[in-house]
N, CA, C and O atoms as a GROMACS GRO file, in nm:
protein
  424
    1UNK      N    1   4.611  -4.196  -0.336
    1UNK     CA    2   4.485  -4.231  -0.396
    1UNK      C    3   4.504  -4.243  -0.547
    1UNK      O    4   4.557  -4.151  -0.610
    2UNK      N    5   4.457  -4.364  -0.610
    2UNK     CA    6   4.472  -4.383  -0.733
    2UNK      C    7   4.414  -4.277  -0.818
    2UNK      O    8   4.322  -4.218  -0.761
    3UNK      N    9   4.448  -4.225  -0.965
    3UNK     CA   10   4.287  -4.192  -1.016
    3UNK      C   11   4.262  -4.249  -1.116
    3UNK      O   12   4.330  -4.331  -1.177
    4UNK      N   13   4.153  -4.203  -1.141
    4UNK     CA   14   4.032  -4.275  -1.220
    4UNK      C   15   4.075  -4.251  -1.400
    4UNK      O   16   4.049  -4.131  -1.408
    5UNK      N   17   4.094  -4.267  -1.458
    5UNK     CA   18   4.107  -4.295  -1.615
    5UNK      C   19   3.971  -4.207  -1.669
    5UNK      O   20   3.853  -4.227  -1.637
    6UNK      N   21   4.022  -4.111  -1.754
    6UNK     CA   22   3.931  -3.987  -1.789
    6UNK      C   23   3.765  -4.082  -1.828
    6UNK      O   24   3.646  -4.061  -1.806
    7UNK      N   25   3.829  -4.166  -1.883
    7UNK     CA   26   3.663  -4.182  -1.979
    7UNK      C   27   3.543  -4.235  -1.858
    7UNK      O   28   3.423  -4.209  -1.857
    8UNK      N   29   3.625  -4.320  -1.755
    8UNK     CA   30   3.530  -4.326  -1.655
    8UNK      C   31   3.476  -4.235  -1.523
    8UNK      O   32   3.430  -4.282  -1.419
    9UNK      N   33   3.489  -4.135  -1.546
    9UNK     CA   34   3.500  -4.036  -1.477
    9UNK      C   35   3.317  -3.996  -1.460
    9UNK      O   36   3.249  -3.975  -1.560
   10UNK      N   37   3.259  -3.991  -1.315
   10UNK     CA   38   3.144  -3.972  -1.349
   10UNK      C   39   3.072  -3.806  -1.371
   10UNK      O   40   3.136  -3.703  -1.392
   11UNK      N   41   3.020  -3.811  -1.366
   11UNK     CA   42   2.913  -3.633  -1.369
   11UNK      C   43   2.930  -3.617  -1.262
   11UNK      O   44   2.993  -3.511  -1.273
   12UNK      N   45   2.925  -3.644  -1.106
   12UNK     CA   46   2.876  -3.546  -0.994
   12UNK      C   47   3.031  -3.577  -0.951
   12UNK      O   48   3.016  -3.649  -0.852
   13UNK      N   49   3.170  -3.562  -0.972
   13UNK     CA   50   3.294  -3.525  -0.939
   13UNK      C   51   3.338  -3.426  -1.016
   13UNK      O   52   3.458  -3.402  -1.032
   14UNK      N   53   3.228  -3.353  -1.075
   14UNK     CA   54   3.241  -3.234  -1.210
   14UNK      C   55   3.247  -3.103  -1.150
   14UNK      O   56   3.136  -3.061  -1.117
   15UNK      N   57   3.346  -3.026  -1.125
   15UNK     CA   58   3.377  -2.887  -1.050
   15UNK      C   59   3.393  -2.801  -1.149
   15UNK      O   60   3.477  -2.801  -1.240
   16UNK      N   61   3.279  -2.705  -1.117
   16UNK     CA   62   3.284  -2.576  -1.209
   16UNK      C   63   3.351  -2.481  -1.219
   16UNK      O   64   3.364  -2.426  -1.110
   17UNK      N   65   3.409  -2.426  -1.309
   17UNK     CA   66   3.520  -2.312  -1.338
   17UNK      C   67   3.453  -2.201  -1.200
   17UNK      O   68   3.334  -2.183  -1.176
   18UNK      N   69   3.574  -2.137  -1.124
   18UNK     CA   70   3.608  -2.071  -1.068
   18UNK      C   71   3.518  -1.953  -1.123
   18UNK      O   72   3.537  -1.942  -1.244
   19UNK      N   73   3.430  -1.865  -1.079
   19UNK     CA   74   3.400  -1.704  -1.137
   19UNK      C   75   3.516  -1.603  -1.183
   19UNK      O   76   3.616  -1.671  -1.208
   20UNK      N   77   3.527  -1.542  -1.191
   20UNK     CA   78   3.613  -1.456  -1.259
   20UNK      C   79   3.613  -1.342  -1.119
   20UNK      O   80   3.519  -1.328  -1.040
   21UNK      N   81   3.746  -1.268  -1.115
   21UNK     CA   82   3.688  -1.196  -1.015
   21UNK      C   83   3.641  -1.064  -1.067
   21UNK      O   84   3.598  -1.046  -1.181
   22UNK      N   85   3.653  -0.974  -0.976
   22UNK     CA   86   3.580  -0.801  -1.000
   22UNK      C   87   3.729  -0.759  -1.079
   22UNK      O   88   3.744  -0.760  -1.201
   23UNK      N   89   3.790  -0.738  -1.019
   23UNK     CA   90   3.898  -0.669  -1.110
   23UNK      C   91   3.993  -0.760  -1.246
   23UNK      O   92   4.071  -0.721  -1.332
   24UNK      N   93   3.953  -0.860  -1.220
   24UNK     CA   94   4.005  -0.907  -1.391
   24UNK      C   95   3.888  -0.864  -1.512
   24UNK      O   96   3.935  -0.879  -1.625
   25UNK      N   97   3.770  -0.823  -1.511
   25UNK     CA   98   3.659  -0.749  -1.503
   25UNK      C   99   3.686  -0.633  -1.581
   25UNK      O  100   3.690  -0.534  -1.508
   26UNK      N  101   3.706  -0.605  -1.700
   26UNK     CA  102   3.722  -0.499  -1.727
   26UNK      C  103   3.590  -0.390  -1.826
   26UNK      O  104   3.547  -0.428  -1.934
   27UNK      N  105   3.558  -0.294  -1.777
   27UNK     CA  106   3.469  -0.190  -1.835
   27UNK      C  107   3.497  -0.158  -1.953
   27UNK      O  108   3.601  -0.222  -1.971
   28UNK      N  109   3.476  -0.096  -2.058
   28UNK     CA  110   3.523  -0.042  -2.191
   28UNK      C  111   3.496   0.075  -2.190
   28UNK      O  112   3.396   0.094  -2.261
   29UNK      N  113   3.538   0.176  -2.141
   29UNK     CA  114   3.511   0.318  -2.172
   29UNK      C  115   3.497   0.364  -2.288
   29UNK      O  116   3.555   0.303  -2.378
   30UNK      N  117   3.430   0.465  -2.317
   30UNK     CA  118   3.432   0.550  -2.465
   30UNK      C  119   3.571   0.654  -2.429
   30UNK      O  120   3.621   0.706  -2.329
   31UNK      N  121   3.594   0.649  -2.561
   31UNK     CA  122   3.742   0.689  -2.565
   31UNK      C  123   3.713   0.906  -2.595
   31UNK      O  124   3.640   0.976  -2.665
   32UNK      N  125   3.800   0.924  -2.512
   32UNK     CA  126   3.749   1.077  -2.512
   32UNK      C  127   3.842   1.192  -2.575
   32UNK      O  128   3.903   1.164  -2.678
   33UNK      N  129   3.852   1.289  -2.533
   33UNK     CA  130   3.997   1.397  -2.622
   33UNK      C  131   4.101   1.313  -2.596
   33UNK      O  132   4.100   1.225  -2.510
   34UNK      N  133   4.187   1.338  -2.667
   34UNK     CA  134   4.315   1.249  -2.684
   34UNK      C  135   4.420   1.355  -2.595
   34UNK      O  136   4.401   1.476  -2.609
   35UNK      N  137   4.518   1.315  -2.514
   35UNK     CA  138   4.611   1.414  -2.406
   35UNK      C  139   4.741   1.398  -2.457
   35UNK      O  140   4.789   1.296  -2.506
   36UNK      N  141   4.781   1.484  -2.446
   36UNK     CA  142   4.921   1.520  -2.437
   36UNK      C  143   4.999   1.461  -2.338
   36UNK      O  144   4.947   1.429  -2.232
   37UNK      N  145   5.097   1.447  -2.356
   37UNK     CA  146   5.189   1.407  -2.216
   37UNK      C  147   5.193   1.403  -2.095
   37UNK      O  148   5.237   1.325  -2.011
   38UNK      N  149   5.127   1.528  -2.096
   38UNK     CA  150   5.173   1.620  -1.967
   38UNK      C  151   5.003   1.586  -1.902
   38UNK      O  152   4.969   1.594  -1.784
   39UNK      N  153   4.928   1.555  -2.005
   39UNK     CA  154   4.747   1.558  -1.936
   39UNK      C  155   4.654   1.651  -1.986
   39UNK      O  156   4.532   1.638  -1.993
   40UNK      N  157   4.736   1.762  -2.026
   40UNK     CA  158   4.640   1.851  -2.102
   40UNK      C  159   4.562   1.808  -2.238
   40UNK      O  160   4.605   1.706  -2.292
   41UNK      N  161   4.482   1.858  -2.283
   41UNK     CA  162   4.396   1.844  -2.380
   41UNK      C  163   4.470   1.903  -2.495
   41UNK      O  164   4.530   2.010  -2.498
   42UNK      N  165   4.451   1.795  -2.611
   42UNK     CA  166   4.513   1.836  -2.725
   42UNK      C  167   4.446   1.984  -2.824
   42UNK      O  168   4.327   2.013  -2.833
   43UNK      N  169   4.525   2.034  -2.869
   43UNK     CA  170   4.442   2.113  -2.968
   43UNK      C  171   4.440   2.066  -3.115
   43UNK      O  172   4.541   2.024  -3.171
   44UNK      N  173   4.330   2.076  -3.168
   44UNK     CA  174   4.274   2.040  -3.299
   44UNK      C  175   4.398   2.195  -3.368
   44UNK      O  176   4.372   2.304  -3.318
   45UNK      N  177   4.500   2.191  -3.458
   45UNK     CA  178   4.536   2.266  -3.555
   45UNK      C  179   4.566   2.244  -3.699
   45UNK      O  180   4.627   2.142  -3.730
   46UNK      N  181   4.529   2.334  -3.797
   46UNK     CA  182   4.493   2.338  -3.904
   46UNK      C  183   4.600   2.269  -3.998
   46UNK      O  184   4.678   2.345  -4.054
   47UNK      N  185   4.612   2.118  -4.023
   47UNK     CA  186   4.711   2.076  -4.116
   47UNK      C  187   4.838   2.066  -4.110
   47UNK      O  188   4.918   2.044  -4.020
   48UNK      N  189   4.847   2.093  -4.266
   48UNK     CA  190   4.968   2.106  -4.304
   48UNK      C  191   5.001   2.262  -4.275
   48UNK      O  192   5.120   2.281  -4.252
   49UNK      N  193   4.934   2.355  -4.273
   49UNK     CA  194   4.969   2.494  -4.222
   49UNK      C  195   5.057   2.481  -4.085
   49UNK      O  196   5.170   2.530  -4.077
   50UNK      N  197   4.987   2.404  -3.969
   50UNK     CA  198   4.994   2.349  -3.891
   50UNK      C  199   5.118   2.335  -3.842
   50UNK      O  200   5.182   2.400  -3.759
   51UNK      N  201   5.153   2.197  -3.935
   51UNK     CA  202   5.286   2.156  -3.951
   51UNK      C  203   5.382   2.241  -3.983
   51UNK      O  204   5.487   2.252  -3.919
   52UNK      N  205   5.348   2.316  -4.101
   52UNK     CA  206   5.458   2.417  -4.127
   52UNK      C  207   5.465   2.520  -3.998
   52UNK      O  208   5.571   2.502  -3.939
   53UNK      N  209   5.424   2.572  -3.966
   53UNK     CA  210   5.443   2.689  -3.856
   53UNK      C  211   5.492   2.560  -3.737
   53UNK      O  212   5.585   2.612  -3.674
   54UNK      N  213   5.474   2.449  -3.694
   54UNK     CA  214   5.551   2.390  -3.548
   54UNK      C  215   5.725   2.372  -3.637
   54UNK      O  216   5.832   2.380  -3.577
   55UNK      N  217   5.712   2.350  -3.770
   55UNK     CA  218   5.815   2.306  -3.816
   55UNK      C  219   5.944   2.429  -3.794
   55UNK      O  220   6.061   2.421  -3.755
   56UNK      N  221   5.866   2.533  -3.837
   56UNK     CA  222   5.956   2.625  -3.880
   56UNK      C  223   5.967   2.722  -3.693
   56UNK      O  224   6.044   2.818  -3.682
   57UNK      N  225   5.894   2.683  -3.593
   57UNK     CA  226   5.938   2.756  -3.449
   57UNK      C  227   6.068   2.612  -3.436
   57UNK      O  228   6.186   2.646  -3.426
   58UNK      N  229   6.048   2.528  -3.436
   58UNK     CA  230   6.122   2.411  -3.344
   58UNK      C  231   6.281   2.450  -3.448
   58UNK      O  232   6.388   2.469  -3.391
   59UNK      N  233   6.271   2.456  -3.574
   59UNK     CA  234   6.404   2.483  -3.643
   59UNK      C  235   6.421   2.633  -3.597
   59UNK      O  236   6.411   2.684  -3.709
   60UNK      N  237   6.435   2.718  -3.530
   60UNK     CA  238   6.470   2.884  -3.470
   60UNK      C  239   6.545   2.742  -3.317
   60UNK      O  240   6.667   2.738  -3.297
   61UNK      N  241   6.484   2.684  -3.266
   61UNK     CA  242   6.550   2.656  -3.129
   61UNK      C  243   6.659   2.551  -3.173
   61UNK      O  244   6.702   2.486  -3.078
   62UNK      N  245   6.714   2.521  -3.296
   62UNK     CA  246   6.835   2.436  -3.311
   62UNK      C  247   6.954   2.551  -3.305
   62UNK      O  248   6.947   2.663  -3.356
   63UNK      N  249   7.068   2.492  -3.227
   63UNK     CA  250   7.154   2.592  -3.203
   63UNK      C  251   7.288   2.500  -3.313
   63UNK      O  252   7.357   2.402  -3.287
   64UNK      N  253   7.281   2.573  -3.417
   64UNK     CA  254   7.310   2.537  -3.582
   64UNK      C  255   7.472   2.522  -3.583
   64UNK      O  256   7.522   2.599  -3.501
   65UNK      N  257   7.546   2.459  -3.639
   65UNK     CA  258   7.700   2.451  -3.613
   65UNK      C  259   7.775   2.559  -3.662
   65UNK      O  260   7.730   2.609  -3.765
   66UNK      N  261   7.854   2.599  -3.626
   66UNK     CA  262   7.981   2.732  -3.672
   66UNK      C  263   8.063   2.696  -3.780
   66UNK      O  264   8.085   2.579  -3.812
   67UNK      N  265   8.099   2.771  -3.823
   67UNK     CA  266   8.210   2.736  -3.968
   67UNK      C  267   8.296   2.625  -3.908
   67UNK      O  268   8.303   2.516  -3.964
   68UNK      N  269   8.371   2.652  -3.779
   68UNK     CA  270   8.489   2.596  -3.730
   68UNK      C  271   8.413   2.398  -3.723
   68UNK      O  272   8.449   2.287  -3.762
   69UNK      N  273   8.337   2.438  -3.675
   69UNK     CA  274   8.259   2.299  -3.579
   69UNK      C  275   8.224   2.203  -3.713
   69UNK      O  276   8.245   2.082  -3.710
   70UNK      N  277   8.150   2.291  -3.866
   70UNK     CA  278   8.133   2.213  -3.940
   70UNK      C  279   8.217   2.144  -4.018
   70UNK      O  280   8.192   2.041  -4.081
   71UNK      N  281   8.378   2.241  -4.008
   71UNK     CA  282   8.464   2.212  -4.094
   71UNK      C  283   8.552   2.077  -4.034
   71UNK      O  284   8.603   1.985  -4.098
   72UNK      N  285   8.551   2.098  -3.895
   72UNK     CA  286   8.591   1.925  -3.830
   72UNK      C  287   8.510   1.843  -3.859
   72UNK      O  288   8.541   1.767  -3.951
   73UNK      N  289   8.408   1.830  -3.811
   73UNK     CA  290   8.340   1.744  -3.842
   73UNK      C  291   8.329   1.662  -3.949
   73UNK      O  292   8.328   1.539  -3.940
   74UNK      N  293   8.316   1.758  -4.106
   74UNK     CA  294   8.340   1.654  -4.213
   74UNK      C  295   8.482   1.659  -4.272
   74UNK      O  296   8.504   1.642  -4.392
   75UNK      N  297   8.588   1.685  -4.173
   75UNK     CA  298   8.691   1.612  -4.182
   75UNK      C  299   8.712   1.486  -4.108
   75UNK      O  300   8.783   1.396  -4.153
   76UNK      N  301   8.647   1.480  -3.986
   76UNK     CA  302   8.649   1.333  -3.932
   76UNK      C  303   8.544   1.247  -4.017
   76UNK      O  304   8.569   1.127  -4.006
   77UNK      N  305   8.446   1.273  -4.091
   77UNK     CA  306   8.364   1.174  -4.145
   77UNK      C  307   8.421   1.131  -4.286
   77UNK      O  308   8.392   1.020  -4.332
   78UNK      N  309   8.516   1.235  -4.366
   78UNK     CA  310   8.611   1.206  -4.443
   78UNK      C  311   8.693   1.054  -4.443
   78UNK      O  312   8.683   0.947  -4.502
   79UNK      N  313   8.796   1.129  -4.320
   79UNK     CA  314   8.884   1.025  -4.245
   79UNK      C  315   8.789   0.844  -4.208
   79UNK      O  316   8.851   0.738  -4.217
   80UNK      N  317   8.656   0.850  -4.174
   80UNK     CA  318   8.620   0.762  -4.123
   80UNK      C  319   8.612   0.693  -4.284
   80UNK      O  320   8.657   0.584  -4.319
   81UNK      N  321   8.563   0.762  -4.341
   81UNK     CA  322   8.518   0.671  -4.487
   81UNK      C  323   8.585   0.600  -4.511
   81UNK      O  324   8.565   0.479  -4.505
   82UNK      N  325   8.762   0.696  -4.574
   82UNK     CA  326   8.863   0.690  -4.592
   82UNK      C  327   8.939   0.528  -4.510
   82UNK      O  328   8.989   0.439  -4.578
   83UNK      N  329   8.932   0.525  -4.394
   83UNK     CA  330   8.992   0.404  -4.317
   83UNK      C  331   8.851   0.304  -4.378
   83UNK      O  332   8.885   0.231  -4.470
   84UNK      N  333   8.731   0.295  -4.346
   84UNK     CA  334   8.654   0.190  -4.372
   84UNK      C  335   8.678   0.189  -4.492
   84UNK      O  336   8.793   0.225  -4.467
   85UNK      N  337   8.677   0.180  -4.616
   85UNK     CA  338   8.692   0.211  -4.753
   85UNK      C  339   8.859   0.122  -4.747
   85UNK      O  340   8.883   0.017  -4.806
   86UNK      N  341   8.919   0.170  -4.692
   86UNK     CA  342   9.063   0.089  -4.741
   86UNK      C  343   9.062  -0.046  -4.652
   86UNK      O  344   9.140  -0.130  -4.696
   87UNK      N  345   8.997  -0.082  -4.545
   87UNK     CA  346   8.977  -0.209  -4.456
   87UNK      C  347   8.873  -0.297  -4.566
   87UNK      O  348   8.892  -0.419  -4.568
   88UNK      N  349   8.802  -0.261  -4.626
   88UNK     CA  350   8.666  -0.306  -4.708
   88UNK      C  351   8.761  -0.359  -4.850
   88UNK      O  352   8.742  -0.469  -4.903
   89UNK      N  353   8.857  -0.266  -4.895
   89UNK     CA  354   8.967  -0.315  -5.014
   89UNK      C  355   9.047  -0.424  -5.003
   89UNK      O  356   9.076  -0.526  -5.067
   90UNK      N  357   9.080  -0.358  -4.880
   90UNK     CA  358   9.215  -0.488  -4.848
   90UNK      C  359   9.147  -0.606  -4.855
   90UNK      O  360   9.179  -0.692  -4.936
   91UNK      N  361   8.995  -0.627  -4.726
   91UNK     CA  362   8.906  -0.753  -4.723
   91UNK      C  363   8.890  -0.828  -4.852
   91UNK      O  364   8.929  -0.944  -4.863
   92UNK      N  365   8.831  -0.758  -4.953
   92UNK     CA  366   8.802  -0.791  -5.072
   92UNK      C  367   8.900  -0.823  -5.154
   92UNK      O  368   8.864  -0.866  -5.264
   93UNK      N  369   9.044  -0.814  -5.128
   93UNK     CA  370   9.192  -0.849  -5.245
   93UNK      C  371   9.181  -0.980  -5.176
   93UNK      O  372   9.173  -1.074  -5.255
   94UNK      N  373   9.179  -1.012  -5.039
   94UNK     CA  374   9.261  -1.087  -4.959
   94UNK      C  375   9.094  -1.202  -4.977
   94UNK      O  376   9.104  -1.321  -5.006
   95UNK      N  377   8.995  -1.155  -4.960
   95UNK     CA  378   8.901  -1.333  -4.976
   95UNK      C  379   8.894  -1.376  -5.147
   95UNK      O  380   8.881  -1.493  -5.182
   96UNK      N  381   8.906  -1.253  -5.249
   96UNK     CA  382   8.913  -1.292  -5.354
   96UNK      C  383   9.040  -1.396  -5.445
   96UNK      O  384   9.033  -1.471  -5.542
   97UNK      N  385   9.138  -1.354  -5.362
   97UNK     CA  386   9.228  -1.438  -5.368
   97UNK      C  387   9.209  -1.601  -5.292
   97UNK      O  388   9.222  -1.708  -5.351
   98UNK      N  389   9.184  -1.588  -5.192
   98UNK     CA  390   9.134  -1.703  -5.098
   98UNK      C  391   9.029  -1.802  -5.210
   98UNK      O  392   9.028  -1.924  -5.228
   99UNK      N  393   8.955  -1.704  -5.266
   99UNK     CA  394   8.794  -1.764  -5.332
   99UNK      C  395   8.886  -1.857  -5.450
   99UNK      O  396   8.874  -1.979  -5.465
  100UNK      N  397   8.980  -1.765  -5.529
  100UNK     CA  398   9.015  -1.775  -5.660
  100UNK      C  399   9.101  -1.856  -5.674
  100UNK      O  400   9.134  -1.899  -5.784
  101UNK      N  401   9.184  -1.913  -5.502
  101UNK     CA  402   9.330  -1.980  -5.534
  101UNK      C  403   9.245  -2.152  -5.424
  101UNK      O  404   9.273  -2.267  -5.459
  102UNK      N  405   9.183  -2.132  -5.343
  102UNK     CA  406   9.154  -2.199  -5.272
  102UNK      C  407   9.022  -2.338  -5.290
  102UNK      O  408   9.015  -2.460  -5.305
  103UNK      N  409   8.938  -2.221  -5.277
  103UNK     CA  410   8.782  -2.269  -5.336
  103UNK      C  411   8.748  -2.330  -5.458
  103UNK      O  412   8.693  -2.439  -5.470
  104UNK      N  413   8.786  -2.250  -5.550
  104UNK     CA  414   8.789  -2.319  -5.725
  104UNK      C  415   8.874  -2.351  -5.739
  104UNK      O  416   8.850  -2.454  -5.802
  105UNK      N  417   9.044  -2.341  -5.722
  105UNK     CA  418   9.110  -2.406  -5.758
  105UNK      C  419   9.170  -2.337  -5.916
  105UNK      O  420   9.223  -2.416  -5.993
  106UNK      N  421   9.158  -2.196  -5.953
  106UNK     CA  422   9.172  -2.201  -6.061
  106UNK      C  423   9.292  -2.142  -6.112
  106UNK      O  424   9.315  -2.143  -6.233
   0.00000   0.00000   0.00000
């Protein structure tokens, strides 16, 4: 069946938008206590007081590094510098030369 070219198109082949259904439909609730994770109800606590006292229980449950544990450690972050730091030198002799003998010409 051919069709018809928009502009001649009459009024009574005119089909009305579909209703919407029930569940695309959405209610707006008023928004109520705000929950926690878990579902429980938050508690309102006092500030920055607040803060300081959750701050200072949660730092008691860090289990803090030992002499031994800290003293590797920033010997491997030493070492890491140390290798990136001389890969970053070399890079920089070797394109500056490239830049200086290649590029400009000088």
């Amino acid at each position: 069946m051919a069709r018809q070219p928009r502009t001649r198109r009459r009024r009574d082949n005119y089909q009305a938008p579909a209703e919407r259904s029930r569940q695309s439909r959405r209610e707006i609730k008023p928004v109520g206590q705000p929950k926690s994770q878990t579902g429980q109800r938050r508690e309102r606590r006092g500030g920055f007081r607040g803060f300081v006292a959750e701050s200072i229980a949660e730092l008691k449950k860090v289990e803090w590094p030992g002499k031994h544990q800290l003293f590797s450690a920033t010997v491997v972050v030493i070492i890491a510098v140390a290798v990136v730091g001389a890969y970053l030198w070399i890079a920089d002799l070797a394109l500056s030369h490239f830049v200086k003998n290649v590029l400009l010409n000088l």
